[in-house]
C-alpha positions as CSV (number, residue, x, y, z in Angstrom):
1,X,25.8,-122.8,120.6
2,X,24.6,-126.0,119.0
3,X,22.3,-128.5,120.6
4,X,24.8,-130.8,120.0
5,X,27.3,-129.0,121.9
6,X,25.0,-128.0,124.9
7,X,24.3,-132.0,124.7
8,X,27.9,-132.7,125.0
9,X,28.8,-130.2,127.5
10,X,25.4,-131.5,130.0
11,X,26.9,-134.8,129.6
12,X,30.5,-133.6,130.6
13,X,28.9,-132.2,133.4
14,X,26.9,-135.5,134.6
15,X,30.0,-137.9,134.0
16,X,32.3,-135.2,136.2
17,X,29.5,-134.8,139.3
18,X,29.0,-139.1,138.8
19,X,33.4,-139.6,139.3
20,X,33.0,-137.3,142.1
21,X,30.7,-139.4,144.3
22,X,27.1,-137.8,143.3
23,X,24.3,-139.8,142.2
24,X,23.5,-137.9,139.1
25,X,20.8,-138.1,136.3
26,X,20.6,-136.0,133.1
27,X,17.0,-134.6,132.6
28,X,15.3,-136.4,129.5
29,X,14.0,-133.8,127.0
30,X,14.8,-131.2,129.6
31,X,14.3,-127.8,127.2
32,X,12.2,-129.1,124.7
33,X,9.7,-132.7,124.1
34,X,7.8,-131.4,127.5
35,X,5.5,-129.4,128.5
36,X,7.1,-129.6,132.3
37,X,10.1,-127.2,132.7
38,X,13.1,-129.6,134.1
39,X,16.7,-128.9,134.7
40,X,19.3,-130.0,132.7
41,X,20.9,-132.3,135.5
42,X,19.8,-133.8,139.3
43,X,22.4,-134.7,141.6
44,X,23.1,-135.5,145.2
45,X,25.6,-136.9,147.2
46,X,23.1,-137.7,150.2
47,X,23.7,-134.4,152.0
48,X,23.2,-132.1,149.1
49,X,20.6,-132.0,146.3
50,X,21.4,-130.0,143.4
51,X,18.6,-129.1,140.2
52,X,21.1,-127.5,138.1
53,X,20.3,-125.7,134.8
54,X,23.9,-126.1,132.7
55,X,24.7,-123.6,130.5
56,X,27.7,-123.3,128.3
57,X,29.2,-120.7,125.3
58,X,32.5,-120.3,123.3
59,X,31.7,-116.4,123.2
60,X,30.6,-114.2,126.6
61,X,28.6,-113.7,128.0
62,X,25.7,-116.6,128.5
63,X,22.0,-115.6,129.4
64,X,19.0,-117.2,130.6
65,X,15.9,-116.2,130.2
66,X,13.8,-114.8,133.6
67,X,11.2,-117.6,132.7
68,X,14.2,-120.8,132.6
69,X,15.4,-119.4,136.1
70,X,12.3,-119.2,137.6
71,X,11.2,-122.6,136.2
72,X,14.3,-124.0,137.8
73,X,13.8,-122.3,141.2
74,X,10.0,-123.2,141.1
75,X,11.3,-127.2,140.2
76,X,14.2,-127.4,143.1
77,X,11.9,-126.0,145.9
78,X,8.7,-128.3,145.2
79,X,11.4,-131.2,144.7
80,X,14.0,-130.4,147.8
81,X,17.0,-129.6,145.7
82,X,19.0,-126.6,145.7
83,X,19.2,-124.7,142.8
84,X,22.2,-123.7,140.7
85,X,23.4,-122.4,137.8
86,X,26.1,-124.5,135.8
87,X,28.3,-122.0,133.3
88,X,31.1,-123.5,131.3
89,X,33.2,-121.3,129.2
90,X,35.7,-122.5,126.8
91,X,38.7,-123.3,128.0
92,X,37.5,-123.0,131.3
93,X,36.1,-125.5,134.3
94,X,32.3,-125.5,135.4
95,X,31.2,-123.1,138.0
96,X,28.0,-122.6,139.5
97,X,26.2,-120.1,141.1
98,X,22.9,-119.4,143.0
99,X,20.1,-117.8,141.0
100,X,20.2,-115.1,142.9
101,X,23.6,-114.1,142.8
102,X,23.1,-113.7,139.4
103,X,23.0,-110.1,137.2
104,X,19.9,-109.2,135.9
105,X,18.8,-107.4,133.1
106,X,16.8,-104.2,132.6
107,X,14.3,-107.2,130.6
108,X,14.7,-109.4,133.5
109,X,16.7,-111.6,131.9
110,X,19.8,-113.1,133.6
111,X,23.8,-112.9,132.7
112,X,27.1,-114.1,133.5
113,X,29.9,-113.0,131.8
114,X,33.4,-115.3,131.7
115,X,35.7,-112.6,134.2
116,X,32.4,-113.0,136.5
117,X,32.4,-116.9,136.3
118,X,35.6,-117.0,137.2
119,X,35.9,-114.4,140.0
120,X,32.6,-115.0,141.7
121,X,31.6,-118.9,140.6
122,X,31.5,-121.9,142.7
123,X,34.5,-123.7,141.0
124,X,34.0,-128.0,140.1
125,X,36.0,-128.4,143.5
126,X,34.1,-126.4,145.5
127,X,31.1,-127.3,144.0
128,X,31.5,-131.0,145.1
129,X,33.1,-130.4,148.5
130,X,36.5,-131.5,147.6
131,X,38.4,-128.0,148.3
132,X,37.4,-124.6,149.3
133,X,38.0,-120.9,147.4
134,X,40.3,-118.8,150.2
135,X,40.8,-115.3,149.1
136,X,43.8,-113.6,149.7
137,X,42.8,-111.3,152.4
138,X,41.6,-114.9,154.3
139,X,44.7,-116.2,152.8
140,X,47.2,-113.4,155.0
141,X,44.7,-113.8,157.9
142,X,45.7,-117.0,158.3
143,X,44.2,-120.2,160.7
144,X,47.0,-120.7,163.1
145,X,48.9,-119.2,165.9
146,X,52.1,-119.1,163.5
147,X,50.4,-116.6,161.1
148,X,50.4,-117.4,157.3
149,X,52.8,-119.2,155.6
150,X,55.3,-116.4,153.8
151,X,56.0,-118.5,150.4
152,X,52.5,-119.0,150.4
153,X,51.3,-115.3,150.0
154,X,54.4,-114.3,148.0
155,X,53.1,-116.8,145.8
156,X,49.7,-115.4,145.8
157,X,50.9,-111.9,145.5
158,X,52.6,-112.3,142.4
159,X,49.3,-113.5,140.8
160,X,47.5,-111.0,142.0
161,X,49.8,-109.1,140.6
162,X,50.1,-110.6,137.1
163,X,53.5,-111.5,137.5
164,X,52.5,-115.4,137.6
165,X,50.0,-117.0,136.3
166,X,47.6,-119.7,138.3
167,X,49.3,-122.7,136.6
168,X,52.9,-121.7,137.5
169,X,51.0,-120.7,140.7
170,X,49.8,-123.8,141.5
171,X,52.9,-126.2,140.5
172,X,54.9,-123.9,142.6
173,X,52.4,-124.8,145.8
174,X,52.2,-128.4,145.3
């Protein structure tokens, strides 16, 4: 990926996290004119503090390197943040995850592939505490005394089965 492109994308990143309420700064130089390892992007919404390294690819899967995780970690503790991963994919939303939730390699580098991102990420919404991922088995459990909500899971079911996609999925819930 161009430098350009990762440029872009940390700035996508900082303008989406600023409309959604955080106070949010881009790291200047972060990756190269320092000798101090910074983050890509600092944000906080005065009950969370986020040192995020961003990271984004047209192909699959994206790596970091053992030594720009452990940078970030050692930055986010000494500064009070939480650290996170930001992966974007083409064609695909942010989503973020915790170092250690992420694979890593025989070199002890780290990896995320796009079916991963997707599955297991922290999506934007999440992320910025606007909605929360509910799985299908939490989905059938249900909140309520009425049990869940039958057009609901036949909804979900037919995604999980492939029969629907999320789009159709999701103008049908609305």
């Amino acid at each position: 990926m161009s430098q350009a492109k990762g440029d872009r994308r940390e700035r996508e990143l900082v303008n989406a996290l600023d409309e959604a309420g955080f106070a949010v700064m881009r790291a200047p130089a972060s990756g190269s004119a320092t000798e101090r390892e910074l983050p890509d992007v600092l944000a906080g919404d005065g009950e969370q503090f986020y040192a995020i390294e961003a990271k984004s690819s047209s192909g699959d899967p994206i790596y970091l390197t053992g030594e720009e995780v452990e940078a970030l970690i050692y930055f986010a503790q000494n500064f009070g943040a939480k650290p996170r991963i930001g992966i974007r994919f083409d064609r695909e939303d942010w989503y973020f995850f915790h170092p250690g939730d992420l694979y890593v390699t025989d070199g002890g580098n780290y990896r995320v592939k796009k079916e991963t991102a997707v599955a297991d990420g922290t999506d934007f919404p999440e992320f910025t505490g606007r909605s929360e991922k509910v799985t299908l088995e939490e989905a059938a459990d249900g909140g309520g005394d009425d049990g869940p909500d039958e057009d609901v899971l036949r909804v979900l079911n037919a995604v999980e089965q492939g029969v629907m996609d999320v789009e159709e999925a999701a103008e049908l819930l609305e």
